[in-house]
N, CA, C and O atoms as CSV, one atom per row, in Angstrom:
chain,resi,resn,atom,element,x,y,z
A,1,UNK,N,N,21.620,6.922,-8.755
A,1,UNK,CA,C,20.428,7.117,-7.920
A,1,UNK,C,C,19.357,7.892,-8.682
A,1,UNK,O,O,19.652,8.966,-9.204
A,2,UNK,N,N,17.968,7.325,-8.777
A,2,UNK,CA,C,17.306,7.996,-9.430
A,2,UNK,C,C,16.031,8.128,-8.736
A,2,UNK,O,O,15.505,7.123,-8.260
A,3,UNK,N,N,15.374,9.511,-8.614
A,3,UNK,CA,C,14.084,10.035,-7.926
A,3,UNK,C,C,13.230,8.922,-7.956
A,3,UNK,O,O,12.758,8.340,-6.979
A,4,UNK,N,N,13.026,8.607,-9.416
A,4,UNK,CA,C,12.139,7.761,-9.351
A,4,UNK,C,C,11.361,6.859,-8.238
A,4,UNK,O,O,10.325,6.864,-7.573
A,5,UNK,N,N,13.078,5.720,-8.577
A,5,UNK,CA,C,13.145,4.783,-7.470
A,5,UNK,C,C,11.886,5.023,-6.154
A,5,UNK,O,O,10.816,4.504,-5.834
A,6,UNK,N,N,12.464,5.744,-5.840
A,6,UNK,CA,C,11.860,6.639,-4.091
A,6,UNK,C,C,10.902,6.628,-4.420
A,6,UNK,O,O,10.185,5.830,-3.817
A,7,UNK,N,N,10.404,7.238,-5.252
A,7,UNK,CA,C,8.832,7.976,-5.375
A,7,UNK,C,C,8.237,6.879,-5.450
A,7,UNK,O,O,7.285,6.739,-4.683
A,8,UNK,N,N,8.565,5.795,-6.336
A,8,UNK,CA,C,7.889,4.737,-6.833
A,8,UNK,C,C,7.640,3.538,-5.615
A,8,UNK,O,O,6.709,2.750,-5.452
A,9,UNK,N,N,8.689,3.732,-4.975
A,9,UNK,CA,C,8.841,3.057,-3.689
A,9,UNK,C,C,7.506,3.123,-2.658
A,9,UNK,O,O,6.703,2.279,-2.261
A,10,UNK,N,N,7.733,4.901,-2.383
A,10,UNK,CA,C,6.942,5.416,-1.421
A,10,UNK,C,C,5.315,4.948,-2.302
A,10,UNK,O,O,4.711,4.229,-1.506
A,11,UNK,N,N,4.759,5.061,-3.165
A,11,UNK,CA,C,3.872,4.686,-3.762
A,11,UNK,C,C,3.410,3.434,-3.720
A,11,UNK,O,O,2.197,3.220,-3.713
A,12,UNK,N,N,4.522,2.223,-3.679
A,12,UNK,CA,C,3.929,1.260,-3.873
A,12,UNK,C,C,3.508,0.747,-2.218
A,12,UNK,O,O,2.520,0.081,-1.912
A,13,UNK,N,N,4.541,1.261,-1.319
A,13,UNK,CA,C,4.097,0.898,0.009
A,13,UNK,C,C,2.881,1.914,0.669
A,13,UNK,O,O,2.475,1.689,1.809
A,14,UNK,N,N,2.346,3.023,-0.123
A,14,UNK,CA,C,0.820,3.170,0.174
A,14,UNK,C,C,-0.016,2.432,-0.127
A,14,UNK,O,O,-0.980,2.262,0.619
A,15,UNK,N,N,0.127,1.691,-1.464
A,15,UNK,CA,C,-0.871,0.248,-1.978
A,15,UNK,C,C,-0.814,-0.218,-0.961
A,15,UNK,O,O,-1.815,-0.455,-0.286
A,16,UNK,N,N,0.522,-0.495,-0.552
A,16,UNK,CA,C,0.727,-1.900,0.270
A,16,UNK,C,C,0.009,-1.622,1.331
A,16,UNK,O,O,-0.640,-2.664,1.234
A,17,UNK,N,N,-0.479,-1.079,2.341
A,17,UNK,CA,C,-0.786,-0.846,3.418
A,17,UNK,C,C,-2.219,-0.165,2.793
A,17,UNK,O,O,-3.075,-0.186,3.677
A,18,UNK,N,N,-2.508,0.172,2.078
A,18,UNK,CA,C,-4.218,0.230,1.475
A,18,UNK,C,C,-4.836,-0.970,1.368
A,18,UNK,O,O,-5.915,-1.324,1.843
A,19,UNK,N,N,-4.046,-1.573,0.692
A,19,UNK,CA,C,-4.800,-3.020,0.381
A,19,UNK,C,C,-5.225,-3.784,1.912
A,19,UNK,O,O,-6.344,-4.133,2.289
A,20,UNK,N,N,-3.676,-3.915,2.743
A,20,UNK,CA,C,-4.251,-4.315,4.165
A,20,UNK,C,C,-5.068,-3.736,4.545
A,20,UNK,O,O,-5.955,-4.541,4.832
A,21,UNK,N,N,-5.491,-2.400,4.832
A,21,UNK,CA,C,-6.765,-1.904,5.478
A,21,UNK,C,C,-7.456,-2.495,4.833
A,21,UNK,O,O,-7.857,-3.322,5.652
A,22,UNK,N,N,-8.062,-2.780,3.694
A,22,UNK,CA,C,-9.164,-3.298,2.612
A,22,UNK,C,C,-9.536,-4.744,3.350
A,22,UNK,O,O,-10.597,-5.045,3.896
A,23,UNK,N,N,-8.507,-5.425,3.218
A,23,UNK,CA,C,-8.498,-6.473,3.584
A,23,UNK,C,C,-9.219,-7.121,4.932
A,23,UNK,O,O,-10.057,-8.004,5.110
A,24,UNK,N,N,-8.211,-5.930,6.073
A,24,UNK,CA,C,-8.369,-6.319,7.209
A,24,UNK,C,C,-9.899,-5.703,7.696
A,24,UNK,O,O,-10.590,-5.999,8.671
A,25,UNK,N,N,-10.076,-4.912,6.808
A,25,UNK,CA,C,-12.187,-4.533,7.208
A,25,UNK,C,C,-12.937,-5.360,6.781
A,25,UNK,O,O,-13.996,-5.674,7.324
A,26,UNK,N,N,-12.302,-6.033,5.301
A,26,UNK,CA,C,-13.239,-7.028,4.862
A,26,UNK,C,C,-13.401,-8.173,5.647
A,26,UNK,O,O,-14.521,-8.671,5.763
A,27,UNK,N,N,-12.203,-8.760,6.327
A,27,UNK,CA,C,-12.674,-9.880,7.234
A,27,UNK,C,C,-13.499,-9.713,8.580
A,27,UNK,O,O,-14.216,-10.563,9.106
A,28,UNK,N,N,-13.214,-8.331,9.048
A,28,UNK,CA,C,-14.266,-7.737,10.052
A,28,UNK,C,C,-15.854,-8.207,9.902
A,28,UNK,O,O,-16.624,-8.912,10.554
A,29,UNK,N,N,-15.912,-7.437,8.699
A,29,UNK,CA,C,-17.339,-7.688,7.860
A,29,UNK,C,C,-17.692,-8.806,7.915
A,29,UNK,O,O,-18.702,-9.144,8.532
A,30,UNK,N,N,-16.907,-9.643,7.257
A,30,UNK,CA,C,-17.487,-11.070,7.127
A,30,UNK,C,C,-18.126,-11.653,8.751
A,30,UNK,O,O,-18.630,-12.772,8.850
């Protein structure tokens, strides 16, 4: 088991759910 993992985890599922907000305002916009 390595910290990493996790951290890297928790990190990538803030992208993940950044990008949807991004997303989901940009089609607002449009």
């Amino acid at each position: 088991r390595t910290p990493k993992f996790s951290g890297k985890w928790f990190y990538v599922l803030i992208v993940y759910t950044v990008v949807l907000t991004i997303i989901y305002c940009w089609i607002l916009s449009t």
